[in-house]
N, C-alpha and C positions, 0 to 999 in steps of 0.2 A: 415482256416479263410476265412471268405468270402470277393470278392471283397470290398464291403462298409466299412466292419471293418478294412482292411486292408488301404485304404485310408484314412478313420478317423484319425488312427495312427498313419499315414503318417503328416496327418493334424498337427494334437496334439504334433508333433514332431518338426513340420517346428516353429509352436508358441512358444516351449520351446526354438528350439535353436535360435529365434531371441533374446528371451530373455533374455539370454547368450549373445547375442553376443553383446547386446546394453547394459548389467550389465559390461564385459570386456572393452567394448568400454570407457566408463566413469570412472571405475578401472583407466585406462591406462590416459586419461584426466586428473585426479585428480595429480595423480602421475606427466605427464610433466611438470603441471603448477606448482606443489610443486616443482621441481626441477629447475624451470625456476627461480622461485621468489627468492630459494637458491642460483641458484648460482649469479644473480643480486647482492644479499646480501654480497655475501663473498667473489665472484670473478669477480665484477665489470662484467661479459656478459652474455648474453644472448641468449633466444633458439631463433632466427628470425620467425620460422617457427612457432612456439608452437601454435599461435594465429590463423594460418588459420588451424592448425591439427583439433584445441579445437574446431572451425565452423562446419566440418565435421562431427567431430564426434557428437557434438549436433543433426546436421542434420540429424545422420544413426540413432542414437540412437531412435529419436523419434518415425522415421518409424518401425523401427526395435521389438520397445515393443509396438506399437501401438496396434495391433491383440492383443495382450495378455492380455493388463491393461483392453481393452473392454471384451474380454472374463469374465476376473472378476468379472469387474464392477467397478472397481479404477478408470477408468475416472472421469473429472472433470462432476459433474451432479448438475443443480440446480431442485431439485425435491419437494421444496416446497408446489409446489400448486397440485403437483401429488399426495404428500400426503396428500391433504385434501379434495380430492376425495375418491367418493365410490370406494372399489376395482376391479367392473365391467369396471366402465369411466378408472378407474388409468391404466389398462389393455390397453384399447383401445387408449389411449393418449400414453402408452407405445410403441404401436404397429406403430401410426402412428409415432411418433418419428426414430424409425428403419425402416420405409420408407422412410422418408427423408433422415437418415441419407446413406440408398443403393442409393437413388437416386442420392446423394453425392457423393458418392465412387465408382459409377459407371461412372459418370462424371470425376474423378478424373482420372480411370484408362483409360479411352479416351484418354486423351490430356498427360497423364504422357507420356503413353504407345506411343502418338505420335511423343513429344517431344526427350524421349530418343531413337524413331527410326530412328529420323533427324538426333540426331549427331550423333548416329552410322554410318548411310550411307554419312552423308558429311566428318565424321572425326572431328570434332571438338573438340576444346581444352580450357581448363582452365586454363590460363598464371597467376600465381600467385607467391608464391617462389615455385612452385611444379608446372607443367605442367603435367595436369590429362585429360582422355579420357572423356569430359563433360557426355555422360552417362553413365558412371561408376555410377555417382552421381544421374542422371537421372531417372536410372532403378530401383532403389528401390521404387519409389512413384508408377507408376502401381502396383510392386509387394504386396506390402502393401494395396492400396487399393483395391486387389482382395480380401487377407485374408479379411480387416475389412467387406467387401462387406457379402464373406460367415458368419461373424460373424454378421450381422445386418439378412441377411437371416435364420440364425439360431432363431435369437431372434421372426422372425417373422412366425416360423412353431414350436416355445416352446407352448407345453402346458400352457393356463393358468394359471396362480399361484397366487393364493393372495399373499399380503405380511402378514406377521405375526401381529396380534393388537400390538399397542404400550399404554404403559402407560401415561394417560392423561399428557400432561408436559414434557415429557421427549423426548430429544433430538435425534434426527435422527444419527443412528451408525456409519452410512457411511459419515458423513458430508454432506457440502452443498455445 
């Protein structure tokens, strides 16, 4: 296997398991907060903690399936007026959108990556009912915006592609 395929894989693997791991993450949310609200209900107390876990974990989650939902194409997209463009312009409107959007995520992985290297090096803490190493929490936004970075660069070394004609009237598959 050659180097390139072998990192691809690599790639394709690192995006499954965030995906995973932000599907368990929310698995796991759903369940404390059904447990928390039970036992309010039956046993008069409460999980204290439930409420900053449930932040957290929104927070990895997002990161966590961000690269994947783009890979798809499940992002939130308003492509209205893209589609009613020719498919050459649709193309090239495509194309600059996934340069802004690296330009983005190149910016992002600056200041993440700086951020979580400050509290690394001072030690810094998240006093909450949990006291967390602040870039524990940190690190994952560089991380994330390298993958979306490769995935917006992918988008913009894709072959060309029309989209498929659609029937006069009929409604966009992917939503809006």
């Amino acid at each position: 296997m050659s180097f390139l395929r072998r990192l691809y894989s690599w790639y394709e693997w690192l995006l499954l398991a965030g995906l995973a791991a932000a599907g368990a993450l929310l698995a796991g949310m759903a369940l404390m907060i059904s447990a928390d609200v039970l036992l309010r209900a039956l046993v008069g107390i409460s999980l204290p903690w439930a409420v900053e876990v449930a932040e957290y974990i929104l927070y990895l989650s997002t990161f966590f399936a961000a690269p994947w939902v783009l890979r798809q194409g499940a992002h939130v997209r308003v492509d209205l007026v893209v589609r009613l463009l020719p498919p050459p312009l649709a193309v090239y409107v495509d194309r600059i959108a996934a340069l802004i959007g690296l330009a983005v995520c190149s910016v992002l992985f600056y200041y993440g990556f700086g951020a979580a290297w400050e509290a690394f090096t001072l030690g810094s803490l998240i006093f909450k009912h949990f006291v967390v190493p602040e870039w524990w929490l940190l690190a994952i936004l560089p991380l994330a915006a390298a993958l979306l970075s490769v995935e917006f660069l992918r988008r913009l070394a894709a072959p060309e592609r029309e989209a498929p004609p659609e029937e006069p009237g009929a409604l966009p598959q992917d939503g809006i």
